[in-house]
N, C-alpha and C positions, 0 to 999 in steps of 0.2 A: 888469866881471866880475860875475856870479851865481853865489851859490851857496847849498845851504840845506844843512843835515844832514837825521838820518832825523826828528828832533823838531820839524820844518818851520821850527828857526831861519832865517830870513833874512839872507843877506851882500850887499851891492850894492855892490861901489867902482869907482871908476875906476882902468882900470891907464894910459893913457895916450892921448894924441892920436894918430890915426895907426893902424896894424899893430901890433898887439900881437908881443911876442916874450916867450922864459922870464924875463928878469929884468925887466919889467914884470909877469906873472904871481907874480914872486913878489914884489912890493914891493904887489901888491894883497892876496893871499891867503893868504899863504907863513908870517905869524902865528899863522891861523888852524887850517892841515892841520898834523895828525902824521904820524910811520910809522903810528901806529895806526890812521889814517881810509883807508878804502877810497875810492879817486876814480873815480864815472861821471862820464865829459864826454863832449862832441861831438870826433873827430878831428882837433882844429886841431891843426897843428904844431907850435905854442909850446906849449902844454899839455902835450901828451905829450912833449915836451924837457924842461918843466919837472917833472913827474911822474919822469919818469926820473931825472933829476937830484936831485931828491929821493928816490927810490929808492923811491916811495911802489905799493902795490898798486893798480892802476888799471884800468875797464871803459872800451875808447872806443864809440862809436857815431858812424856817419855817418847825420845825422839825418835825410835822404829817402830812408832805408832799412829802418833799425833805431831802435827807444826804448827795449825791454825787452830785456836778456841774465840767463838762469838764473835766470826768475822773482821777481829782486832786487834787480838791478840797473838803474835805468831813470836818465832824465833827464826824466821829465816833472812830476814837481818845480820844478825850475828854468825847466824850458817854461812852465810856469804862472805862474808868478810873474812872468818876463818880460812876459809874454804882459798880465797885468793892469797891471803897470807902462806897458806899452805905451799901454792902453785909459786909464788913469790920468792919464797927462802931457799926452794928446793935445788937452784942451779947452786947455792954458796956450800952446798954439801959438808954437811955436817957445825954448826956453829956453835964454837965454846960457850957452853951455860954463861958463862961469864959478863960475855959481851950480847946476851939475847935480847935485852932491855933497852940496848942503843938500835939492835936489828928491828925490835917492836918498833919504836919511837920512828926509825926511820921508813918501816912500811908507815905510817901512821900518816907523816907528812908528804910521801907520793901521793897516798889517798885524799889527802887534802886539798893539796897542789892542785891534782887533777881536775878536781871539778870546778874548780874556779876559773871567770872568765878575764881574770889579774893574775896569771900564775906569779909572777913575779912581786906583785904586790904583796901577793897571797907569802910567798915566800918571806917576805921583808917582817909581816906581820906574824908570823910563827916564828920569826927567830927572835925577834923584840919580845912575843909575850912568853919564850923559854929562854931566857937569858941563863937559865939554872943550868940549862944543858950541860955548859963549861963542868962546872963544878961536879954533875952527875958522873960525866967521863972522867974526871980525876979520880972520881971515888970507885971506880969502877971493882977496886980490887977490894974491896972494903967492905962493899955495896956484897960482895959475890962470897967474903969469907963471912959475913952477916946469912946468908941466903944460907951457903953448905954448912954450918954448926949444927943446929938444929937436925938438921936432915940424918948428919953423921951421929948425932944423939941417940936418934930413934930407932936405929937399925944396929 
């Protein structure tokens, strides 16, 4: 899952192996939206189940048609960001499902990094407010037979 707000925070997590559906959507994201946050996404079905479900105001877009609704609403935010994530990963050719979450996290904090006019500050203070990180990379393998169960369930 991607997402940013309008202050170009960046979210990347995984919601699962497989078809995404609403309680994967919201076991990725579902901490992070209030009612108060307005949702542009692209038309997937789990989305907008999950948006409804949460009773959340929501723009969709079917993306080989539409990007912008009402001059304010767009998804090319998220297009972009994707879109470089993409262009990003692609030299480390091919990356173990496993470890996708640290490769997220670490596109996450380039993207950070970069725009700030304190990279190093900038740095100090993402690794003080993720001290969890530690513990995320020990559970890496835990974290990853949690992810494939389910997956290997349904097929």
């Amino acid at each position: 899952m991607v997402a940013t707000d309008r202050k170009g925070n960046p979210l990347m997590k995984i919601a699962k192996m497989g078809r995404i559906d609403a309680d994967s959507v919201e076991k990725a994201i579902g901490s992070f939206i209030s009612n108060d946050n307005v949702l542009c996404s692209d038309s997937h079905p789990s989305i907008i189940l999950w948006a409804k479900n949460k009773e959340l105001e929501r723009h969709t877009f079917v993306a080989s048609r539409q990007h912008v609704k009402s001059k304010c609403c767009h998804v090319q935010h998220v297009n972009s960001l994707d879109n470089r994530y993409e262009r990003w990963i692609k030299p480390f050719y091919g990356v173990a499902t496993k470890y996708l979450l640290q490769y997220l996290n670490w596109f996450i904090f380039i993207q950070k990094v970069k725009k700030s006019l304190e990279p190093i500050k900038e740095f100090a203070n993402i690794i003080m407010a993720n001290i969890k990180t530690i513990n995320q990379y020990r559970d890496i393998e835990k974290n990853y037979e949690k992810l494939n169960i389910p997956h290997y369930l349904g097929t």
